[in-house]
N, CA, C and O atoms as a GROMACS GRO file, in nm:
protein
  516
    1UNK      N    1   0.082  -0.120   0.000
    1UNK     CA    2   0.000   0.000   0.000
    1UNK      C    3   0.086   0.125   0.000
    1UNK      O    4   0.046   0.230   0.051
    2UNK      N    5   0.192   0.115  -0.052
    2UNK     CA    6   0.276   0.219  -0.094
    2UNK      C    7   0.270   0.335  -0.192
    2UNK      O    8   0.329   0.442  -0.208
    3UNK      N    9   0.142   0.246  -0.271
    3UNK     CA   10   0.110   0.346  -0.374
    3UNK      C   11   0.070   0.464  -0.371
    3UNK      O   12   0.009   0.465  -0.264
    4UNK      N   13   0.059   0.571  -0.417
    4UNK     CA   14   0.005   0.739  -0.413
    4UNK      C   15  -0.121   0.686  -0.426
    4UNK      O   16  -0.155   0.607  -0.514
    5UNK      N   17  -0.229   0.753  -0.291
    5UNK     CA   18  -0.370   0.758  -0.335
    5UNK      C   19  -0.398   0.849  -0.430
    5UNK      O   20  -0.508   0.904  -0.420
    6UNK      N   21  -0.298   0.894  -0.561
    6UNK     CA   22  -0.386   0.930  -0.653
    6UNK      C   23  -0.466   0.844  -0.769
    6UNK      O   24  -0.550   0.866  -0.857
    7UNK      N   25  -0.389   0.734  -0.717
    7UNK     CA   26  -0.424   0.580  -0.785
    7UNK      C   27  -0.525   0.537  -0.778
    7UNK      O   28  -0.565   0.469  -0.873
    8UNK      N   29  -0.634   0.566  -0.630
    8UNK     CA   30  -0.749   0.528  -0.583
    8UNK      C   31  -0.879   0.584  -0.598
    8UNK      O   32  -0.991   0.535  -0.610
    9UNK      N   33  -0.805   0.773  -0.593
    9UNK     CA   34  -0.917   0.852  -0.582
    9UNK      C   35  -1.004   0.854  -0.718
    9UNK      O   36  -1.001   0.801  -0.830
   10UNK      N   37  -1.072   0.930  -0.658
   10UNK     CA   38  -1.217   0.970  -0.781
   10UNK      C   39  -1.210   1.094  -0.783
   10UNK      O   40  -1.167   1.161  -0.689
   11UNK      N   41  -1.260   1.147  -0.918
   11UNK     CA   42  -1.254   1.308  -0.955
   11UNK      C   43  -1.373   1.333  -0.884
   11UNK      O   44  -1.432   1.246  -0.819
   12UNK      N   45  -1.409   1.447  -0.895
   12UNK     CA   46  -1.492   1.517  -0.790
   12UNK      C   47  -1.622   1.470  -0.894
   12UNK      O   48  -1.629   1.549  -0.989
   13UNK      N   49  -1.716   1.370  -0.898
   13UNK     CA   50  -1.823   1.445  -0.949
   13UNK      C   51  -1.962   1.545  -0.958
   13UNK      O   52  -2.029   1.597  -1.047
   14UNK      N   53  -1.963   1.538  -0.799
   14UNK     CA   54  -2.061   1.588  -0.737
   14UNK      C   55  -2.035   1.699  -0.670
   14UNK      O   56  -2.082   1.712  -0.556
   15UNK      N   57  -1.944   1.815  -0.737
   15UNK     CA   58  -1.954   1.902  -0.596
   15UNK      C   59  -2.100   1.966  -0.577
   15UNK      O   60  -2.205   1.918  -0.620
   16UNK      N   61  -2.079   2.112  -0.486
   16UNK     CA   62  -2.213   2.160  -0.440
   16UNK      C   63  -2.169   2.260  -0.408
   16UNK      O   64  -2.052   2.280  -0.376
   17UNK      N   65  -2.297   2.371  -0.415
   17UNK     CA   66  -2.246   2.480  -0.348
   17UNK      C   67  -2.282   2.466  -0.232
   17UNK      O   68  -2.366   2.387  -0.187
   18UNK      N   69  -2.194   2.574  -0.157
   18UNK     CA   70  -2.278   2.571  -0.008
   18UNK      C   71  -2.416   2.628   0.051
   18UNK      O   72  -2.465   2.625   0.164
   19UNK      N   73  -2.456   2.680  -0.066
   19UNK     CA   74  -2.644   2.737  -0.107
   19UNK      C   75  -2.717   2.647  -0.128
   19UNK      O   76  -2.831   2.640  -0.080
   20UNK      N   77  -2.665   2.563  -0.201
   20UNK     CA   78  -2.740   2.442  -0.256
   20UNK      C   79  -2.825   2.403  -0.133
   20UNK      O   80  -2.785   2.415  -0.017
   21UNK      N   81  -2.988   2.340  -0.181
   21UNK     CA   82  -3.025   2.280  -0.078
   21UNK      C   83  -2.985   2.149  -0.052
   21UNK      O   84  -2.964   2.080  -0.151
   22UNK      N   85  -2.968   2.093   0.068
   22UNK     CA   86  -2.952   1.973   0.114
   22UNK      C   87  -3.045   1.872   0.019
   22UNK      O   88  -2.968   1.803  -0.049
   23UNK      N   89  -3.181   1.840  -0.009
   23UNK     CA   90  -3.238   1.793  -0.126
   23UNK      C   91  -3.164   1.759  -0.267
   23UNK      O   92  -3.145   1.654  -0.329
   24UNK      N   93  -3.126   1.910  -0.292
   24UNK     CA   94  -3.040   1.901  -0.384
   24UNK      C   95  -2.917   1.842  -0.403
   24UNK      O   96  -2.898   1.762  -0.494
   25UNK      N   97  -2.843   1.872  -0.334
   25UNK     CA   98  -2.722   1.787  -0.288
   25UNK      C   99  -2.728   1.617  -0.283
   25UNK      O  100  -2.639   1.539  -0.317
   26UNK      N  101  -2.830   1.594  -0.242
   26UNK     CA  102  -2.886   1.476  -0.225
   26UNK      C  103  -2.906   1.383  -0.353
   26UNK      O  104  -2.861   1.277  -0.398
   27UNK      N  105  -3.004   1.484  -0.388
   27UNK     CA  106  -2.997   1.480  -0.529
   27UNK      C  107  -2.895   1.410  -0.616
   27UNK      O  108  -2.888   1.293  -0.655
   28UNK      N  109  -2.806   1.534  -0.636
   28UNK     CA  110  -2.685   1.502  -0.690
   28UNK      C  111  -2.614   1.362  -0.650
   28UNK      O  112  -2.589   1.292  -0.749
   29UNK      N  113  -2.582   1.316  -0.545
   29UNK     CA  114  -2.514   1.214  -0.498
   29UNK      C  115  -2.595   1.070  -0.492
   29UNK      O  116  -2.550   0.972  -0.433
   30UNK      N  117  -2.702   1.072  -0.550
   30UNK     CA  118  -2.752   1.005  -0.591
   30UNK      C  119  -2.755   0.930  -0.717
   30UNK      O  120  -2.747   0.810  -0.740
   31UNK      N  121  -2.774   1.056  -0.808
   31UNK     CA  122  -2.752   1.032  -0.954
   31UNK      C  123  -2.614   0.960  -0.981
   31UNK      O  124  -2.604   0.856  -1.046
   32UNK      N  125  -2.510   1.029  -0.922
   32UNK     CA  126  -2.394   1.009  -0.996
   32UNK      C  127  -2.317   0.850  -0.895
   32UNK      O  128  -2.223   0.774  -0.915
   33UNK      N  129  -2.429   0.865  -0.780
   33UNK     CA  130  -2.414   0.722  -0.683
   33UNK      C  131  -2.258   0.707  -0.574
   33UNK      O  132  -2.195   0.610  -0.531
   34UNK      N  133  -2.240   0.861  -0.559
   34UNK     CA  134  -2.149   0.893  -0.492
   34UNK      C  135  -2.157   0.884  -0.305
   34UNK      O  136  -2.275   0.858  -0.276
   35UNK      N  137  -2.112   0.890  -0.237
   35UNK     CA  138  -2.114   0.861  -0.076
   35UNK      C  139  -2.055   1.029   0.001
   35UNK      O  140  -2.044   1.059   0.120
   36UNK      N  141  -2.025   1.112  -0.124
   36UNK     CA  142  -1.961   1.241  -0.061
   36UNK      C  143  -2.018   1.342  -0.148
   36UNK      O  144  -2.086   1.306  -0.244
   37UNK      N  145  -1.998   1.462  -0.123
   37UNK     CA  146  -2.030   1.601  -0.196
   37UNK      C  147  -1.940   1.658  -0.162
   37UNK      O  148  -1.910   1.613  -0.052
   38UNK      N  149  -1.850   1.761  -0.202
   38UNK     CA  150  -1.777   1.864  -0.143
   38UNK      C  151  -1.848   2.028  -0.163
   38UNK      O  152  -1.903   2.086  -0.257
   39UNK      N  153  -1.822   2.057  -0.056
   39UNK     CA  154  -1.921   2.186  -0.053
   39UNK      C  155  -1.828   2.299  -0.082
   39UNK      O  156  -1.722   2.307  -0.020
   40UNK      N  157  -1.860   2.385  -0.173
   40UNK     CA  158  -1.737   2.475  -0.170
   40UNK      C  159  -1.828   2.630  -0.154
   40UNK      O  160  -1.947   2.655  -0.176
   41UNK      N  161  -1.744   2.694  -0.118
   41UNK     CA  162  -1.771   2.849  -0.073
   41UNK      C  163  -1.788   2.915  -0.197
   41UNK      O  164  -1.769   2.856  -0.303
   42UNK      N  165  -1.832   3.068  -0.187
   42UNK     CA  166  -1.854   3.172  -0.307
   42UNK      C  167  -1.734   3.166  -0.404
   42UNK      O  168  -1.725   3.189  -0.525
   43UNK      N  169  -1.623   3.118  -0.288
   43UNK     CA  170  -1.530   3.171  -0.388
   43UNK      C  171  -1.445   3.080  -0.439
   43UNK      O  172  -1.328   3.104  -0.472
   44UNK      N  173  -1.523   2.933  -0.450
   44UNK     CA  174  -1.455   2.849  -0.512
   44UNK      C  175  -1.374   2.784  -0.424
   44UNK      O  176  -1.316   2.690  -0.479
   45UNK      N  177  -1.343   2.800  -0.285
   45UNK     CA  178  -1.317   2.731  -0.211
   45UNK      C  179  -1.372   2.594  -0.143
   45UNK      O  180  -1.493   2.590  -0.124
   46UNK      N  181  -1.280   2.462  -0.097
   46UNK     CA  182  -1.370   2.344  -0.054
   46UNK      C  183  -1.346   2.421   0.074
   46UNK      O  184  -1.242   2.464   0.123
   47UNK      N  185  -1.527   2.428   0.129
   47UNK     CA  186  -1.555   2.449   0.280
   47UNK      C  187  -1.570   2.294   0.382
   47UNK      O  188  -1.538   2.262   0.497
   48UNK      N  189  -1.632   2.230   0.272
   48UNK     CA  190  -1.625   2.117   0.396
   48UNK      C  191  -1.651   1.992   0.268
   48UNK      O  192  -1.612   1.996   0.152
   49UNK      N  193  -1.715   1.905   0.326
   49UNK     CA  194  -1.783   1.786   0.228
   49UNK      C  195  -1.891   1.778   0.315
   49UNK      O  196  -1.904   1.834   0.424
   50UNK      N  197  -1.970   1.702   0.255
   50UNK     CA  198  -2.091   1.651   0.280
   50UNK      C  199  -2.144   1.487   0.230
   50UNK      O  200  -2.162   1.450   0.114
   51UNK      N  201  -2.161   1.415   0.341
   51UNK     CA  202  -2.140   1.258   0.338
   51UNK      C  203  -2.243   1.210   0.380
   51UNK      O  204  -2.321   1.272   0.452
   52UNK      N  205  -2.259   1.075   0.334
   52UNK     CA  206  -2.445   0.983   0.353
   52UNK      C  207  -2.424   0.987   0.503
   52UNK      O  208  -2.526   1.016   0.565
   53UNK      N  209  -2.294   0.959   0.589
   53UNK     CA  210  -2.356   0.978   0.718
   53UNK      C  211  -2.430   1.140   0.793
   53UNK      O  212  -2.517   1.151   0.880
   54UNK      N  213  -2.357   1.242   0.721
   54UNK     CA  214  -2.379   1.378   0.757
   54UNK      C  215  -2.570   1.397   0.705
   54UNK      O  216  -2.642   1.475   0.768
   55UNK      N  217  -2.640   1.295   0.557
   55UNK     CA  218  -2.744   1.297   0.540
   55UNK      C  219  -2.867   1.209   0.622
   55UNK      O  220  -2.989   1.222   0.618
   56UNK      N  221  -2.767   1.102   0.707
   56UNK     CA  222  -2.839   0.989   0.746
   56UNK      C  223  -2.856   1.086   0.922
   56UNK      O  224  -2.959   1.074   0.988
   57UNK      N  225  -2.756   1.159   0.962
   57UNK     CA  226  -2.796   1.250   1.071
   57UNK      C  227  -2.910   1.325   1.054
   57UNK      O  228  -3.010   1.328   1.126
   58UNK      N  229  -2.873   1.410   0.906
   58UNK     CA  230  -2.968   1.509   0.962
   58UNK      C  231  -3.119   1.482   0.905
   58UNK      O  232  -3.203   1.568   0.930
   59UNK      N  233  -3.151   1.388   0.844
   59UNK     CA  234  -3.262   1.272   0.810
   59UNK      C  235  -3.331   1.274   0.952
   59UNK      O  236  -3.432   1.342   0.975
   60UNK      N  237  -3.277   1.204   1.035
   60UNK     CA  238  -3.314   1.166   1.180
   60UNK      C  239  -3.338   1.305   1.248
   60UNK      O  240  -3.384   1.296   1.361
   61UNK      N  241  -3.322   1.392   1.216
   61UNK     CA  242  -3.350   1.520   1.295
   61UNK      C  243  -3.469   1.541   1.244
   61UNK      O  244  -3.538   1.588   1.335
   62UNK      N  245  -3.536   1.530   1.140
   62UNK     CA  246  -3.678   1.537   1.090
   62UNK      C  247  -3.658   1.698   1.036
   62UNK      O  248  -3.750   1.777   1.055
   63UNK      N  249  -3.574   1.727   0.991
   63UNK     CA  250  -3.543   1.900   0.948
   63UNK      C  251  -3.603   1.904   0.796
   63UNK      O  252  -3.646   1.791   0.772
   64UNK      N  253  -3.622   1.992   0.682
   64UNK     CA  254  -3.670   2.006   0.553
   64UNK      C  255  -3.565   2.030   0.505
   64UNK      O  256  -3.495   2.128   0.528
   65UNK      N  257  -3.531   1.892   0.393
   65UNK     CA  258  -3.415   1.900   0.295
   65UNK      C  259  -3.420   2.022   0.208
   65UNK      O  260  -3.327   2.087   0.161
   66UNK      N  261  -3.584   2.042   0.193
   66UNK     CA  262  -3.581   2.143   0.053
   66UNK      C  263  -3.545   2.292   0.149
   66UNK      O  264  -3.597   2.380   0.081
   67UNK      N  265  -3.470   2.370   0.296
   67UNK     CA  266  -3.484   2.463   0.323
   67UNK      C  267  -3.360   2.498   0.394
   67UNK      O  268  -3.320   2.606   0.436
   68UNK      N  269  -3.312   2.387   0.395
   68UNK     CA  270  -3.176   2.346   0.480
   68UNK      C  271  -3.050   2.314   0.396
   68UNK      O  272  -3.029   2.221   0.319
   69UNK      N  273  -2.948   2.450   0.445
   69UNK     CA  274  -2.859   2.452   0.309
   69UNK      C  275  -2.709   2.336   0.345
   69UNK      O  276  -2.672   2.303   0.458
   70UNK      N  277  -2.663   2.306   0.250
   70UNK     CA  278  -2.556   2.216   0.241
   70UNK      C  279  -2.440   2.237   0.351
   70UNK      O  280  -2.377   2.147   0.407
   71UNK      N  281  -2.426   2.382   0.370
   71UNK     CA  282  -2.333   2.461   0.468
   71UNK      C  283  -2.342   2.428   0.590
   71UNK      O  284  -2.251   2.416   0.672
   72UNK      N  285  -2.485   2.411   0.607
   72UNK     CA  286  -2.538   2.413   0.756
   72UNK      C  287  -2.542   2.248   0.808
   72UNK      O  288  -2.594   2.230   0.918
   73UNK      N  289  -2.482   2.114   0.727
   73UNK     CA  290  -2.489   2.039   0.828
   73UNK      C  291  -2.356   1.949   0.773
   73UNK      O  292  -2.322   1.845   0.830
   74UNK      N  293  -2.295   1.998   0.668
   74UNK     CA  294  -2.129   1.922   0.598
   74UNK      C  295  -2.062   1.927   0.730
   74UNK      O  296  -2.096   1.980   0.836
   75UNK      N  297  -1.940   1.846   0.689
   75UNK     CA  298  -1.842   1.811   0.770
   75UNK      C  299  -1.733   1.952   0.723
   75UNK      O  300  -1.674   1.968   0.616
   76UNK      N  301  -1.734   2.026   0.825
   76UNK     CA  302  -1.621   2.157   0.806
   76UNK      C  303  -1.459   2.106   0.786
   76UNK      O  304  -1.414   1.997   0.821
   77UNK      N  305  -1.396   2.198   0.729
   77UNK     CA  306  -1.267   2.151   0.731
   77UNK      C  307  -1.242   2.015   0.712
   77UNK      O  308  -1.204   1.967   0.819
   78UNK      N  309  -1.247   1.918   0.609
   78UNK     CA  310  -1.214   1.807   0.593
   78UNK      C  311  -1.083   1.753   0.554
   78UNK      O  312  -1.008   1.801   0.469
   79UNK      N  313  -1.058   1.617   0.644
   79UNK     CA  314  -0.900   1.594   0.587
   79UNK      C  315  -0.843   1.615   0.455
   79UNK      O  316  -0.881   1.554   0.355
   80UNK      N  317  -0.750   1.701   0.456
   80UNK     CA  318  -0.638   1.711   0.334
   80UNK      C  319  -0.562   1.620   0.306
   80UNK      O  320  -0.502   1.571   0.401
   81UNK      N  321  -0.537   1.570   0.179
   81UNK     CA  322  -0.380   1.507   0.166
   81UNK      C  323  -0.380   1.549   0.001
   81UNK      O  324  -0.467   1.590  -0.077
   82UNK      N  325  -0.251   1.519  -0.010
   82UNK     CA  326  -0.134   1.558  -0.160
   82UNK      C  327  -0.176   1.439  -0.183
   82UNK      O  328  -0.191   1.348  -0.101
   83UNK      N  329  -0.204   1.439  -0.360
   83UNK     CA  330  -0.163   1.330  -0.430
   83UNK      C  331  -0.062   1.206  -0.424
   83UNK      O  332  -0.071   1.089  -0.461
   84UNK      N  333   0.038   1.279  -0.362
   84UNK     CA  334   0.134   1.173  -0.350
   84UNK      C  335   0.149   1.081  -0.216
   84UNK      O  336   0.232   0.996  -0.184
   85UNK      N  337   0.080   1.112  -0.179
   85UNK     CA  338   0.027   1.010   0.004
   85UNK      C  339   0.052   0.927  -0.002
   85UNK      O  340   0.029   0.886  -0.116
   86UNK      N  341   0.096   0.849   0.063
   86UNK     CA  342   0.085   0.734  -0.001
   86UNK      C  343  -0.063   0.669   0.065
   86UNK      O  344  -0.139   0.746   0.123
   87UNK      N  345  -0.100   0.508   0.049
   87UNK     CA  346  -0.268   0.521   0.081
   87UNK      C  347  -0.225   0.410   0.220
   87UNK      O  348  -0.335   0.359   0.239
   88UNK      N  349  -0.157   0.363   0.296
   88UNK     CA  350  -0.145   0.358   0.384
   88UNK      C  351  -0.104   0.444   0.479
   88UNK      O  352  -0.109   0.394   0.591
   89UNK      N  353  -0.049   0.599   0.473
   89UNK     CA  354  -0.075   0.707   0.559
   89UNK      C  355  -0.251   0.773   0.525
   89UNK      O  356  -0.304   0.858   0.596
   90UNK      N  357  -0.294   0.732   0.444
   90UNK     CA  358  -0.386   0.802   0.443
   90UNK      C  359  -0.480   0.743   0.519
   90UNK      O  360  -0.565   0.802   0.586
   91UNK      N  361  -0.458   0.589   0.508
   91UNK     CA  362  -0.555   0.496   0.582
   91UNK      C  363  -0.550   0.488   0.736
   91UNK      O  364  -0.639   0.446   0.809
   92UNK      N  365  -0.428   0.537   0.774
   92UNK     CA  366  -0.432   0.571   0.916
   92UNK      C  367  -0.446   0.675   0.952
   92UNK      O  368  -0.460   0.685   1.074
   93UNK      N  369  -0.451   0.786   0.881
   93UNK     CA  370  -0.506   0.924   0.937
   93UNK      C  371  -0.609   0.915   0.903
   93UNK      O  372  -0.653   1.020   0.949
   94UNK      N  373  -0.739   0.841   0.827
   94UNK     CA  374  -0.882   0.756   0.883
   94UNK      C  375  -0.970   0.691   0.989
   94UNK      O  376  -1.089   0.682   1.020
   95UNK      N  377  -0.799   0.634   1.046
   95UNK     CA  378  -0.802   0.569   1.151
   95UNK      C  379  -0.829   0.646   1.270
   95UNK      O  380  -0.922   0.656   1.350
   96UNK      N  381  -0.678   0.713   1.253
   96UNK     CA  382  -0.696   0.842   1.372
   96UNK      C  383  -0.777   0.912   1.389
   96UNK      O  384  -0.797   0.944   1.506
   97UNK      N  385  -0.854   0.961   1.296
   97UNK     CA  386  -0.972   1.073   1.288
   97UNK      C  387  -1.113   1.006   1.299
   97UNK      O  388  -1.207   1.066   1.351
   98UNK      N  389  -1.121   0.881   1.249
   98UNK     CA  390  -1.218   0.801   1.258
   98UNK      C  391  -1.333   0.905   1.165
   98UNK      O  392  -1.415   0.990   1.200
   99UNK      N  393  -1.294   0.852   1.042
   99UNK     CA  394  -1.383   0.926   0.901
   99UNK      C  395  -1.409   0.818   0.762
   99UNK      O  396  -1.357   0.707   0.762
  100UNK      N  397  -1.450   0.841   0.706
  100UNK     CA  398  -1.439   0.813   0.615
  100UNK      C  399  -1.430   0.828   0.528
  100UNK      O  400  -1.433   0.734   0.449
  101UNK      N  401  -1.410   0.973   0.481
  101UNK     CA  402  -1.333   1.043   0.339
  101UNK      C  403  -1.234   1.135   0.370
  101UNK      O  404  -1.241   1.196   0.476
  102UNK      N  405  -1.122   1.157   0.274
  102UNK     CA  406  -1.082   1.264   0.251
  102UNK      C  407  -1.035   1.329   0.130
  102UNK      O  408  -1.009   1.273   0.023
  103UNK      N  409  -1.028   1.413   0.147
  103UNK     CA  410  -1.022   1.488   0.022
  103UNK      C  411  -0.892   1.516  -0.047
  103UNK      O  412  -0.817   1.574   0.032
  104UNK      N  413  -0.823   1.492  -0.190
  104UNK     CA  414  -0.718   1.510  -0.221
  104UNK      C  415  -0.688   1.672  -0.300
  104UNK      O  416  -0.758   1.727  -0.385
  105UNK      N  417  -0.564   1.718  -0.238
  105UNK     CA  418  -0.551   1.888  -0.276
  105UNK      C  419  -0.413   1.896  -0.328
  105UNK      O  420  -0.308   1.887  -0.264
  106UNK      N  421  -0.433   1.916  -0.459
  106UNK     CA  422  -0.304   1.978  -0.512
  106UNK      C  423  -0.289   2.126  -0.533
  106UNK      O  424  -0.330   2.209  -0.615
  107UNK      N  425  -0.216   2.125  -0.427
  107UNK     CA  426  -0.199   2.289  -0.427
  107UNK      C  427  -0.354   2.370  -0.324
  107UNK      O  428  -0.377   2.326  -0.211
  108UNK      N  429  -0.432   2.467  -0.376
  108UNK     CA  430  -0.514   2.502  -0.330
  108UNK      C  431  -0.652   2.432  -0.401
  108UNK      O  432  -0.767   2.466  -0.374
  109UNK      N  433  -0.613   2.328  -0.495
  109UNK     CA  434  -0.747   2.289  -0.546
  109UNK      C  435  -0.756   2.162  -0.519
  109UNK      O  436  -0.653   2.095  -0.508
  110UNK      N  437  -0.909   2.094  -0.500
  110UNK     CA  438  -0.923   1.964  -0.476
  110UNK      C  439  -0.937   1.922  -0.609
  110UNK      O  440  -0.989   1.986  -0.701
  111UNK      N  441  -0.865   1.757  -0.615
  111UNK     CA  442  -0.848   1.657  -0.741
  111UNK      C  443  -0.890   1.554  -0.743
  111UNK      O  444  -0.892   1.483  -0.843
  112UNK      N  445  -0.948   1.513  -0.598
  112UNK     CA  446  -0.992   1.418  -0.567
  112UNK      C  447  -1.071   1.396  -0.456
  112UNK      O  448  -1.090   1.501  -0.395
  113UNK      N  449  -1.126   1.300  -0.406
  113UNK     CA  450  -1.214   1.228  -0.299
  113UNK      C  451  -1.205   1.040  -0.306
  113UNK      O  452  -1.241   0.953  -0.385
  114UNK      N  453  -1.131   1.048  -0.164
  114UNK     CA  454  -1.167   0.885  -0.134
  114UNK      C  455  -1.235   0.847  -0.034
  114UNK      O  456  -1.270   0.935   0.045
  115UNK      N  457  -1.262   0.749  -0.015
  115UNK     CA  458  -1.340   0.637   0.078
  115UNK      C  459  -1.296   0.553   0.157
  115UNK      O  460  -1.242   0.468   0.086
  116UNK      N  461  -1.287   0.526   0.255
  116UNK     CA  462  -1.240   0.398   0.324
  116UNK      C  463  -1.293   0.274   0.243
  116UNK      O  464  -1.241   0.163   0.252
  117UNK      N  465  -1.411   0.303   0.156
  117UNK     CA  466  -1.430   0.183   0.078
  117UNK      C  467  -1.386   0.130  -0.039
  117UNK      O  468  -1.392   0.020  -0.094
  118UNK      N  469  -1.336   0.255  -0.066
  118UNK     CA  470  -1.176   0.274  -0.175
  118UNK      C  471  -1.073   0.226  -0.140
  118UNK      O  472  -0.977   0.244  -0.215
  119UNK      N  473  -1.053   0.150  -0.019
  119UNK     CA  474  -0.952   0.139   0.040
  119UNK      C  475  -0.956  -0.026   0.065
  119UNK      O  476  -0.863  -0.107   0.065
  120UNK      N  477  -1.075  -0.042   0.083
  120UNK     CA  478  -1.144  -0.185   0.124
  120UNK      C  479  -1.082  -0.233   0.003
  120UNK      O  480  -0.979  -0.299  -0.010
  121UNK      N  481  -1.179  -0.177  -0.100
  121UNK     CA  482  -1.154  -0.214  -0.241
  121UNK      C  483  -1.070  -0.281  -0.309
  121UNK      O  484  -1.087  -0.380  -0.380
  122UNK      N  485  -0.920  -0.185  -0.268
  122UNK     CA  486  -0.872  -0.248  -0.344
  122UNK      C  487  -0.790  -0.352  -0.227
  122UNK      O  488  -0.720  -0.437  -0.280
  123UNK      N  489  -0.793  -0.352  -0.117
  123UNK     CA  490  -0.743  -0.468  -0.037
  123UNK      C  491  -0.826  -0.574  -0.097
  123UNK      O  492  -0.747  -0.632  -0.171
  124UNK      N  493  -0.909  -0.616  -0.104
  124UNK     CA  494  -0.996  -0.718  -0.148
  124UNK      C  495  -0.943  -0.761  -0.316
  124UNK      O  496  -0.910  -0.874  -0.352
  125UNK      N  497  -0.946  -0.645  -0.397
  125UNK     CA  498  -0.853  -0.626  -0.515
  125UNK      C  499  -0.710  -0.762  -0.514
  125UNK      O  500  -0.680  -0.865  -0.575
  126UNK      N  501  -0.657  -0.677  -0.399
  126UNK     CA  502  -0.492  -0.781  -0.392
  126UNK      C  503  -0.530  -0.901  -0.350
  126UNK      O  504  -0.500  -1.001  -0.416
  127UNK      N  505  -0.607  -0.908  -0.223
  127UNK     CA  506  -0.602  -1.039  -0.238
  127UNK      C  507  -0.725  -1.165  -0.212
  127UNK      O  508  -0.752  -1.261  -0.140
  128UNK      N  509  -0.778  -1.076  -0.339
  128UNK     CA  510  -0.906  -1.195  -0.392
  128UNK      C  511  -0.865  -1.256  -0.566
  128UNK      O  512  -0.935  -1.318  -0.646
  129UNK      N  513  -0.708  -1.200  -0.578
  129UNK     CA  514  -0.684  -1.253  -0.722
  129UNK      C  515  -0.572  -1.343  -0.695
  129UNK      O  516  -0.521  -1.407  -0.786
   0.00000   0.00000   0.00000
């Protein structure tokens, strides 16, 4: 597991704004059958992400998807890492943080998003062949 999680990640397909309604957002991560959103600010900045557990919370709160914006219940500040990570540091700063995505940043822009199930993946990958 030496490899750069840029090997693993996924391009962003779902971002969101942070206006967007939660519905919407929902929306989106549906269609494209994603487990994350990244929420980004006015100015093109990633503010946080937004994840099926962050939807499966605020579900249980009984709140209105269609009124309740993306900003107001994402995961703020989400783990960073460089492309070149390798994916066993990344898998333990998962560990440590106890999450399940983070986000990949080259430079000031995000390039990516993984999963701990991205991670499963390809363990199962090595050695189910």
């Amino acid at each position: 597991m030496s490899k750069p999680i840029s090997s693993i990640m996924h391009r962003v397909v779902s971002p969101a704004s942070m206006d967007d309604s939660v519905e919407e957002v929902e929306a989106q991560m549906q269609t494209h059958q994603v487990s994350s959103a990244p929420v980004y600010d006015s100015d093109g900045v990633v503010l946080g992400i937004l994840t099926a557990t962050d939807l499966l919370r605020f579900h249980a709160s009984g709140r209105d998807a269609k009124t309740v914006k993306a900003w107001e219940i994402c995961t703020y500040r989400p783990i960073e890492v460089a492309p070149d990570a390798s994916i066993a540091e990344v898998a333990e700063l998962m560990l440590a943080h106890k999450i399940h995505h983070v986000v990949v940043m080259q430079g000031r822009s995000m390039v990516g998003i993984v999963s701990s199930l991205d991670i499963v993946r390809l363990f199962l990958d090595r050695n189910m062949t």
